[in-house]
C-alpha positions in Angstrom: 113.2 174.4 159.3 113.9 171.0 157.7 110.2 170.9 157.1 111.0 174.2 155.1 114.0 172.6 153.2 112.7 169.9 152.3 109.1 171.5 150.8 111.4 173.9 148.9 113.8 171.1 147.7 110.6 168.9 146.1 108.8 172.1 144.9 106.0 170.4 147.0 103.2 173.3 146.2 104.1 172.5 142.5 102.7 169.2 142.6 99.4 170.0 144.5 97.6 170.3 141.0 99.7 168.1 138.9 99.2 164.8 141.0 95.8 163.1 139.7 92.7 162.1 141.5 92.9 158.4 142.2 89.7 157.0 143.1 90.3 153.6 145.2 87.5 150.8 144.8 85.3 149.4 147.6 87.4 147.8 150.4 90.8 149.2 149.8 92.1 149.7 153.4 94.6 152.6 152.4 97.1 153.8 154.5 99.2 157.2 153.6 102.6 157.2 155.0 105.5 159.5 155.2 107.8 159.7 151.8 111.0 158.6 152.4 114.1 157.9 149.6 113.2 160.0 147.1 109.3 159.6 146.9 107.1 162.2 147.0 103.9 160.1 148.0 104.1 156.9 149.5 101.1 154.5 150.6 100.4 151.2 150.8 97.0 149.5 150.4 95.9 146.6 152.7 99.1 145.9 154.3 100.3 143.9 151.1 101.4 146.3 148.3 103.6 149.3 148.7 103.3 152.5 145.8 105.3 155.4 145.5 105.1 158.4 143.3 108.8 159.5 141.7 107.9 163.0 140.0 112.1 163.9 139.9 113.7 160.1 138.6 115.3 159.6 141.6 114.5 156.0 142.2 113.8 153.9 139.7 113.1 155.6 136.3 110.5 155.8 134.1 111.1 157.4 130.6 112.1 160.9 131.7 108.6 161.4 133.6 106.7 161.1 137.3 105.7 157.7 137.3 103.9 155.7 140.3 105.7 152.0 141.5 103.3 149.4 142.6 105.6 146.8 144.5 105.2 143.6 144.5 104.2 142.9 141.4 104.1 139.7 139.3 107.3 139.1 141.1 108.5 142.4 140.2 107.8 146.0 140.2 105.4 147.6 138.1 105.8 151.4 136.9 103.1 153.8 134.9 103.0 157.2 134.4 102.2 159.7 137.0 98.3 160.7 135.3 97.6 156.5 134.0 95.3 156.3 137.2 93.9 153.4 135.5 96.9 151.1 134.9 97.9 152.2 138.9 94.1 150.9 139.8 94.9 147.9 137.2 98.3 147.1 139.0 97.5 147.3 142.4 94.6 145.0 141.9 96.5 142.3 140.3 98.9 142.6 143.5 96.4 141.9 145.7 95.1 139.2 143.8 98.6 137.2 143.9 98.6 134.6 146.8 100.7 135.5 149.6 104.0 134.1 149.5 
């Protein structure tokens, strides 16, 4: 039943066809998890950077549209928008190219 609510609450089925492709490169372990806080997709790619897809602004924000967070970042967060799959690639990279603090 909570299954139920919370499909109907996120318009779940909506999104099937609206959420892009996202083709990962060679050696990305990636790891889907459960959403949680808002997210409607959450995974993290080799145990080091987190991303999250916000189609409804209710986490961070991101000029009135469903944007993707790629965390950590530069020391930071970075944000792009929902269907700039290459800036997400772009992003996730440079994360895992920061030495390990």
């Amino acid at each position: 039943m909570a299954a139920a609510q919370l499909e109907r609450a996120f318009d779940a089925r909506k999104w099937i066809k609206k959420i892009p492709h996202i083709k990962f490169p060679t050696g990305w372990e990636v790891q889907i998890i459960p959403p949680f806080s808002g997210a409607l997709i959450r995974f993290r790619v080799n145990d080091v950077v987190s991303v999250y897809l916000d189609v409804y602004d209710l986490l961070g924000g991101f000029e009135g549209e469903p944007y993707w967070e790629v965390y950590p970042h530069k020391g930071d967060v970075y944000r792009c928008a929902m269907n700039n799959v290459d800036d997400l690639i772009k992003a996730i990279q440079e994360s895992l190219d920061e030495p390990a603090t």
